[in-house]
C-alpha positions, 0 to 999 in steps of 0.5 A: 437653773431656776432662770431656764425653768422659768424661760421654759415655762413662759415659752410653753405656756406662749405656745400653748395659748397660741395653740388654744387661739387655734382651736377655739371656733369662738371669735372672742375666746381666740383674740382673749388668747392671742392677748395672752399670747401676747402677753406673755411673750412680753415677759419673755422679752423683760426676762431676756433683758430686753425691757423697752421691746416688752414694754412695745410688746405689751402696749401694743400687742396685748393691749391696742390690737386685742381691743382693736379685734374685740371691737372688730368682732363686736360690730360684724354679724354673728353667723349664729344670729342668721336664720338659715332657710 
């Protein structure tokens, strides 16, 4: 019982920080929550006995491609930096 509540609440909480990805205007703020996202659905993956996928899922998915897109967003120009005429 108390192991479908737990399912439960790491699935909501994977598709809320997806939905909060969605709704940020902020580059950052939307990759932090995707990294959250990300994270979370490795633990779903260690909850369904699945440990060496969220052990990938972790490395890769929380860990290399949101420092990859971190450090994407830090090298591109900001539109908020440009002056409009």
């Amino acid at each position: 019982m108390i192991f479908g509540i737990i399912h439960v609440m790491v699935l909501i909480s994977t598709i809320g920080s997806a939905l909060m990805a969605m709704g940020f205007k902020d580059l950052l703020s939307s990759v932090i929550s995707l990294g959250i996202m990300s994270l979370l659905l490795s633990l779903e993956f260690y909850l369904l006995e699945a440990p060496d996928v969220a052990i990938a899922e972790a490395a890769i998915g929380a860990g290399l491609t949101t420092a990859i897109y971190v450090i994407a967003i830090k090298r591109t120009d900001r539109w908020e930096h440009e002056k409009v005429n």
